[in-house]
C-alpha positions as CSV (number, residue, x, y, z in Angstrom):
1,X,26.8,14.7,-138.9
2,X,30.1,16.3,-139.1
3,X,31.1,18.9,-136.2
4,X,33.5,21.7,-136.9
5,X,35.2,23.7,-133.9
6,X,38.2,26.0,-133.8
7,X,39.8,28.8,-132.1
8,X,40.8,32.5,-133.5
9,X,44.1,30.6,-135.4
10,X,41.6,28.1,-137.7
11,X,39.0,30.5,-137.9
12,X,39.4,31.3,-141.6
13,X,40.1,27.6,-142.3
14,X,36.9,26.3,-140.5
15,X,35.1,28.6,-142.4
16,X,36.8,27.4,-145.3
17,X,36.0,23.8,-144.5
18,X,32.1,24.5,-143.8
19,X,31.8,25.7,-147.4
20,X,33.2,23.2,-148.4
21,X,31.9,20.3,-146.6
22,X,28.3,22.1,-147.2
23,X,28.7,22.0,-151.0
24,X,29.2,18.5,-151.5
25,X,26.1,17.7,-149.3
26,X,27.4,17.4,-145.8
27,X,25.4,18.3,-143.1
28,X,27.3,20.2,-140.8
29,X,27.1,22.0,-137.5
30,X,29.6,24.9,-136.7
31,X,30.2,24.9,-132.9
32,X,32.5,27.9,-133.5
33,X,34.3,29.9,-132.8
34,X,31.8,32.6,-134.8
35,X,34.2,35.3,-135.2
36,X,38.0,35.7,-135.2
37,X,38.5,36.4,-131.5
38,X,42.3,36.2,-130.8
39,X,41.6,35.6,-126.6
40,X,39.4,32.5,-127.4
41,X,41.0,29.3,-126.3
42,X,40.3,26.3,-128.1
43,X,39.3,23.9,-125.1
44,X,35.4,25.0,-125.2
45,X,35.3,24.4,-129.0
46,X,37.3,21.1,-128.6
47,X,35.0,20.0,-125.6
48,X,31.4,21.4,-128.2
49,X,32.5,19.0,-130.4
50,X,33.6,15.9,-128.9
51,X,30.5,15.5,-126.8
52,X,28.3,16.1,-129.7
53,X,30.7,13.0,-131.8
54,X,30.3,10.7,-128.9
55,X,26.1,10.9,-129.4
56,X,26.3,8.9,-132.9
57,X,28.4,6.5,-134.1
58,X,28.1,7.7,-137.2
59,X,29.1,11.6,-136.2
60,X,32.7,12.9,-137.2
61,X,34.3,15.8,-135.8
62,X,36.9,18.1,-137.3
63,X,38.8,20.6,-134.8
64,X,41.3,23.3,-135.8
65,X,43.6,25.0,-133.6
66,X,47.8,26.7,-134.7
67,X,49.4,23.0,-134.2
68,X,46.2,20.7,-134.0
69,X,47.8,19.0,-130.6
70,X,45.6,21.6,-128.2
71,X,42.5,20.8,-129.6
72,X,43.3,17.2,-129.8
73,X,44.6,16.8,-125.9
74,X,41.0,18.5,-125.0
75,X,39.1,16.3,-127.0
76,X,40.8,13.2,-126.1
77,X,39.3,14.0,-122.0
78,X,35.8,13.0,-123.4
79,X,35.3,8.8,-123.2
80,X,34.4,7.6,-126.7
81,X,36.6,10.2,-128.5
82,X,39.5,9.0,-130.3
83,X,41.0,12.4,-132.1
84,X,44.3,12.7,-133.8
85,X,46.0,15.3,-135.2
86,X,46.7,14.7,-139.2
87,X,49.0,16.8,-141.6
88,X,48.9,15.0,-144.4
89,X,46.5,12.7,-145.8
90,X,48.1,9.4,-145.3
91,X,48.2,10.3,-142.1
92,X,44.5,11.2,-142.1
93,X,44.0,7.8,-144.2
94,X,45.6,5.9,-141.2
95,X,43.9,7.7,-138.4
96,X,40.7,6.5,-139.8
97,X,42.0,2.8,-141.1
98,X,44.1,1.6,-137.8
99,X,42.6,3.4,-134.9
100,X,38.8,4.3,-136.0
101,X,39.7,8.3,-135.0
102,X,36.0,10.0,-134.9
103,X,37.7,13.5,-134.4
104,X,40.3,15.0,-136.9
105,X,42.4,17.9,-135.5
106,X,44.1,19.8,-138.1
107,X,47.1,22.0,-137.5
108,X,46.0,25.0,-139.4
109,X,49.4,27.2,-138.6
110,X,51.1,24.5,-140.6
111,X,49.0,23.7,-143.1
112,X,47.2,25.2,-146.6
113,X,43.4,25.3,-146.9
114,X,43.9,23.2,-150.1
115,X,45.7,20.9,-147.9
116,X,42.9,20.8,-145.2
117,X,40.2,20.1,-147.5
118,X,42.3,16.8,-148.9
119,X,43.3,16.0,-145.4
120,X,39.5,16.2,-144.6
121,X,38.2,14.5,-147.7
122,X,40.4,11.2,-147.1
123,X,39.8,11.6,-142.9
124,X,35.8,11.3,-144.1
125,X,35.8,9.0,-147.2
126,X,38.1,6.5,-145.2
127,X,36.7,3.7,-143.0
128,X,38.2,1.5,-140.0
129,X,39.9,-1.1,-141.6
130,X,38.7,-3.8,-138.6
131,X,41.9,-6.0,-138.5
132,X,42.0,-7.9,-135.3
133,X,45.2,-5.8,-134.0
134,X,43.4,-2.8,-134.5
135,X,40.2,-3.6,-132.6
136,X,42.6,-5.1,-129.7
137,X,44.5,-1.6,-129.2
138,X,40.5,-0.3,-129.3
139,X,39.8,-2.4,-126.6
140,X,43.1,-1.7,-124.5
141,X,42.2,2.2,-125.3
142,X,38.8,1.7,-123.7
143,X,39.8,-0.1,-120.1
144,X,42.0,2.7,-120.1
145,X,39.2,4.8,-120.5
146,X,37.2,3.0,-118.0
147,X,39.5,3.0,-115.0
148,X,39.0,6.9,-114.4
């Protein structure tokens, strides 16, 4: 399941995404924002979203906010979360690959719609690439996690 969340500045780029996503079979739940409110703030959606990754393993959550680092602070209070903002998709690709991110937060002031839905398409078609050094920083990440 892949969770999409956003504030009045991704709006049009969630909705965007979701039509998107939908078409090539994706189920999706939109956790909104439903309408282009400019006095929303993006910690609700952010918080939506991340509990509703951390039920499944297999869930994926894609946040938007103007620089993608508010949504991504938010979600990052939730154990289990690992988001991370991406603007490109090697970046995206890497997220994925070295630290298993299960939320992508996109910075949609700074980035094209085209551009979201590559950034998106490499963030879901990538996979953790399980190296040992990678699943150590995992494990440091999660005492981390466990000590509050």
């Amino acid at each position: 399941m892949i969770y999409l969340g956003t504030d009045h500045r991704g709006y049009k780029m969630k909705e965007e995404l979701r039509e998107y996503l939908t078409s090539r079979g994706y189920q999706v739940v939109d956790l909104g924002a439903k309408s282009e409110e400019p006095g929303d703030d993006y910690p609700a959606y952010a918080e939506k979203v991340a509990r509703a990754v951390v039920t499944d393993p297999n869930n994926r959550g894609i946040l938007l906010c103007g620089s993608g680092a508010g949504v991504c602070i938010a979600a990052n209070k939730i154990n289990g979360v690992r988001a991370a903002v991406a603007w490109n998709e090697g970046v995206s690709r890497a997220i994925r690959n070295d630290d298993n991110a299960n939320v992508l937060c996109l910075p949609a002031d700074q980035i094209t719609a085209v551009d979201a839905k590559k950034i998106v398409q490499v963030f879901l078609d990538a996979s953790f690439g399980g190296e040992e050094r990678y699943k150590r920083r995992l494990r440091q990440i999660q005492e981390i996690e466990t000590k509050h």
